[in-house]
C-alpha positions as protocol buffer text, in pm:
chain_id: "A"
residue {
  index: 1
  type: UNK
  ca { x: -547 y: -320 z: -163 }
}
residue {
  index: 2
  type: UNK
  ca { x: -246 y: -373 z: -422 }
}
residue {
  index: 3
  type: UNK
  ca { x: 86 y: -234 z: -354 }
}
residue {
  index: 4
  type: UNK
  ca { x: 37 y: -13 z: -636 }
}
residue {
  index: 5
  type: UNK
  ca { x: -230 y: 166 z: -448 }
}
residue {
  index: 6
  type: UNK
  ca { x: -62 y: 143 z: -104 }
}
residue {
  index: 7
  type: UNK
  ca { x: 274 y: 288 z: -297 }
}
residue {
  index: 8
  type: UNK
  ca { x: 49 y: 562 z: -378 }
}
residue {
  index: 9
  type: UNK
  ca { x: -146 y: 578 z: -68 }
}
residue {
  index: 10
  type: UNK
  ca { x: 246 y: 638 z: 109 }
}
residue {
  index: 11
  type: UNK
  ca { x: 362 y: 885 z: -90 }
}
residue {
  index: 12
  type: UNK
  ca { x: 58 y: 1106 z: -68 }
}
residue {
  index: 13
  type: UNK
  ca { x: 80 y: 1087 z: 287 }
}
residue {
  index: 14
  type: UNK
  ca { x: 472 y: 1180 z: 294 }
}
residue {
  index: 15
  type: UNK
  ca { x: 364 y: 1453 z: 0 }
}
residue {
  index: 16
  type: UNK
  ca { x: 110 y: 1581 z: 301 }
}
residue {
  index: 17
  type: UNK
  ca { x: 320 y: 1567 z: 574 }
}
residue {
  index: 18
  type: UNK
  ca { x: 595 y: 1744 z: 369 }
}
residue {
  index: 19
  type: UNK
  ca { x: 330 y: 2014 z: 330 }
}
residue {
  index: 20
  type: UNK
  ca { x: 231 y: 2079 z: 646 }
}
residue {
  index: 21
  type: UNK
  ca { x: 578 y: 2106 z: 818 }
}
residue {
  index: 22
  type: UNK
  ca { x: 639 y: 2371 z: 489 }
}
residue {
  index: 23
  type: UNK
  ca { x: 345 y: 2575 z: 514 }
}
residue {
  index: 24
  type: UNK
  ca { x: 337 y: 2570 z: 921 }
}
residue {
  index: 25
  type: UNK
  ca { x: 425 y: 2951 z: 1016 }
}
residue {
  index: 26
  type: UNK
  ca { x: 487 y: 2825 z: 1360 }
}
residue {
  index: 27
  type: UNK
  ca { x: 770 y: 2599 z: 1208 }
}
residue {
  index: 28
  type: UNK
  ca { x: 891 y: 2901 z: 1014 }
}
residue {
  index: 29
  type: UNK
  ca { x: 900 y: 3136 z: 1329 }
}
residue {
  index: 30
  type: UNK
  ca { x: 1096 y: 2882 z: 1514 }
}
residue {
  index: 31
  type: UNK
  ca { x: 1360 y: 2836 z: 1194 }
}
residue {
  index: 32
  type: UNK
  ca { x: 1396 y: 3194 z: 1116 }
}
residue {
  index: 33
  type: UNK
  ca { x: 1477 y: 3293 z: 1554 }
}
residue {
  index: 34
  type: UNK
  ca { x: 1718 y: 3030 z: 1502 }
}
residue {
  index: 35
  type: UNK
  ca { x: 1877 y: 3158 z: 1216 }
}
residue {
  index: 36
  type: UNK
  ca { x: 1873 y: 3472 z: 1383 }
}
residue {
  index: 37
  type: UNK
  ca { x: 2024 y: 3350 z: 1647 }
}
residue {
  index: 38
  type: UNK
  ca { x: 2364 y: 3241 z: 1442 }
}
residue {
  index: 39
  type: UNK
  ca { x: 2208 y: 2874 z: 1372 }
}
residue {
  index: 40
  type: UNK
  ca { x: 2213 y: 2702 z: 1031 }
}
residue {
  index: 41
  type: UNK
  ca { x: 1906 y: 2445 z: 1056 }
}
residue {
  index: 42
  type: UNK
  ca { x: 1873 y: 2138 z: 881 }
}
residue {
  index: 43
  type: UNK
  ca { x: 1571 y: 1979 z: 965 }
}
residue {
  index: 44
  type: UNK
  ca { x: 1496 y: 1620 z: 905 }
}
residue {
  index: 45
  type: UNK
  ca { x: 1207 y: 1443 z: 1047 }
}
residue {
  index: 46
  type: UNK
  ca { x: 1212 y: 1088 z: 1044 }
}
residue {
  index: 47
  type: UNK
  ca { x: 856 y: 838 z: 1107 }
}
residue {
  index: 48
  type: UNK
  ca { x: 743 y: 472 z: 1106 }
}
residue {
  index: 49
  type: UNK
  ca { x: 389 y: 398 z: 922 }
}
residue {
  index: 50
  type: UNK
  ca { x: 265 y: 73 z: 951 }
}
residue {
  index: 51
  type: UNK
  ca { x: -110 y: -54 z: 750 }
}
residue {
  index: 52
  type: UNK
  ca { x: -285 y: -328 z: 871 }
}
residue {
  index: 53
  type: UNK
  ca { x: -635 y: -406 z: 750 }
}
residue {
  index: 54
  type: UNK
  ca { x: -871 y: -305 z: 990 }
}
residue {
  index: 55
  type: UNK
  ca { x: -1128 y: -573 z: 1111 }
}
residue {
  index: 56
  type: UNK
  ca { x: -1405 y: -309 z: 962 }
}
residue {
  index: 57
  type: UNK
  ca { x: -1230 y: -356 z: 615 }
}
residue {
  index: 58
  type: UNK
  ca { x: -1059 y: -710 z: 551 }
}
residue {
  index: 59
  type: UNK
  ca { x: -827 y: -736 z: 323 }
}
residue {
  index: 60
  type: UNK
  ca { x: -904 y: -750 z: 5 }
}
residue {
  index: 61
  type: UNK
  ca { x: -801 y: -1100 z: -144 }
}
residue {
  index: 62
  type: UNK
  ca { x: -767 y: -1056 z: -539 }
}
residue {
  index: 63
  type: UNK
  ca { x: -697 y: -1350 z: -796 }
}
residue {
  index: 64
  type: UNK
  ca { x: -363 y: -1424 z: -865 }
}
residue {
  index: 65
  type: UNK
  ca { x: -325 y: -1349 z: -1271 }
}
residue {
  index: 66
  type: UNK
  ca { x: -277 y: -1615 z: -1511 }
}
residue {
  index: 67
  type: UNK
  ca { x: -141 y: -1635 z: -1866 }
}
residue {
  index: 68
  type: UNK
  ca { x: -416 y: -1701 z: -2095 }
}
residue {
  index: 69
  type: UNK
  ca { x: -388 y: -1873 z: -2479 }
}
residue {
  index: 70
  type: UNK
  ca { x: -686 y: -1773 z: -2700 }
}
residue {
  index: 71
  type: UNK
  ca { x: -825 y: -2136 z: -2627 }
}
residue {
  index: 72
  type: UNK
  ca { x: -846 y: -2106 z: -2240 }
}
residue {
  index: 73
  type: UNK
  ca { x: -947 y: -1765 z: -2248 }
}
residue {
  index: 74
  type: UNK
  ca { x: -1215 y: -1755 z: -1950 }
}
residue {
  index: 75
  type: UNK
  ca { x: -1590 y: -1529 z: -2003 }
}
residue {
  index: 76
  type: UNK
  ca { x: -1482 y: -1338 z: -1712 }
}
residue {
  index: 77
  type: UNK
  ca { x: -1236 y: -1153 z: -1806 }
}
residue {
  index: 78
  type: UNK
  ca { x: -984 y: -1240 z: -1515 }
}
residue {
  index: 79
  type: UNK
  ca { x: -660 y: -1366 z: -1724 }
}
residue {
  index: 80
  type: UNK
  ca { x: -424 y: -1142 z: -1895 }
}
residue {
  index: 81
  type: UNK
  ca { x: -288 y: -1243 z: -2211 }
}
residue {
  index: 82
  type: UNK
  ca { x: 140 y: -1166 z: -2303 }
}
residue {
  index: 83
  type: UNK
  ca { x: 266 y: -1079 z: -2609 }
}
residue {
  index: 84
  type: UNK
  ca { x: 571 y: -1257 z: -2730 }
}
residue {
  index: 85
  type: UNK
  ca { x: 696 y: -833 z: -2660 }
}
residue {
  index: 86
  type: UNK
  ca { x: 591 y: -846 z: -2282 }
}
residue {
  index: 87
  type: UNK
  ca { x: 756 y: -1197 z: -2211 }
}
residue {
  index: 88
  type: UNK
  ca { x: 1119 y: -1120 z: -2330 }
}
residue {
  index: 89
  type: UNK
  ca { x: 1063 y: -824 z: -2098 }
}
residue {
  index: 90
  type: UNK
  ca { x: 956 y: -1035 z: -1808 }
}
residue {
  index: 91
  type: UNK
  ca { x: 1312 y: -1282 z: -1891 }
}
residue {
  index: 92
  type: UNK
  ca { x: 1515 y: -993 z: -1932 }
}
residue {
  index: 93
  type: UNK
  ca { x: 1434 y: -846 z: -1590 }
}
residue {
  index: 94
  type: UNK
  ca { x: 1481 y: -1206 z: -1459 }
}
residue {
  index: 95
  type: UNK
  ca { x: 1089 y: -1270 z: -1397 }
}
residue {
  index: 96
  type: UNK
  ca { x: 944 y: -1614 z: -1509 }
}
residue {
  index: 97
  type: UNK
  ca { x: 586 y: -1593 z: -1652 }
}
């Protein structure tokens, strides 16, 4: 899995969690007998999620990308090829390429 899709995978599952603690009418009956009570809430819910690859599922090992020139350029598909545009963007952020 990249860490574009596990970035994605996390957020969705703080979007969800952020749902369900919002939508919960339990929550909101416990807030609001609070506030009735002469309480301001704030509530803030901290967790810890850790992803390992399960032994059902290794992890998926993907090839490391490599420049290509239009005389290397392999059948498969596999390099990506930088425009003189994309490699002044890589130096200015400090990346070599």
């Amino acid at each position: 899995m990249t860490s574009e899709k596990k970035s994605f995978l996390l957020a969705q599952l703080q979007k969800a969690i952020d749902e369900a603690v919002s939508e919960s009418s339990r929550i909101a009956e416990v807030i609001a007998e609070m506030k009735r009570c002469g309480y301001d809430l704030c509530l803030m819910l901290e967790s810890t999620v850790t992803i390992a690859p399960s032994e059902d599922h290794p992890f998926d090992v993907l090839p490391e990308p490599r420049l290509a020139s239009d005389s290397n350029r392999s059948a498969a598909g596999d390099e990506i090829k930088l425009t003189d545009e994309d490699l002044e963007f890589l130096q200015e952020l400090n990346i070599a390429a």
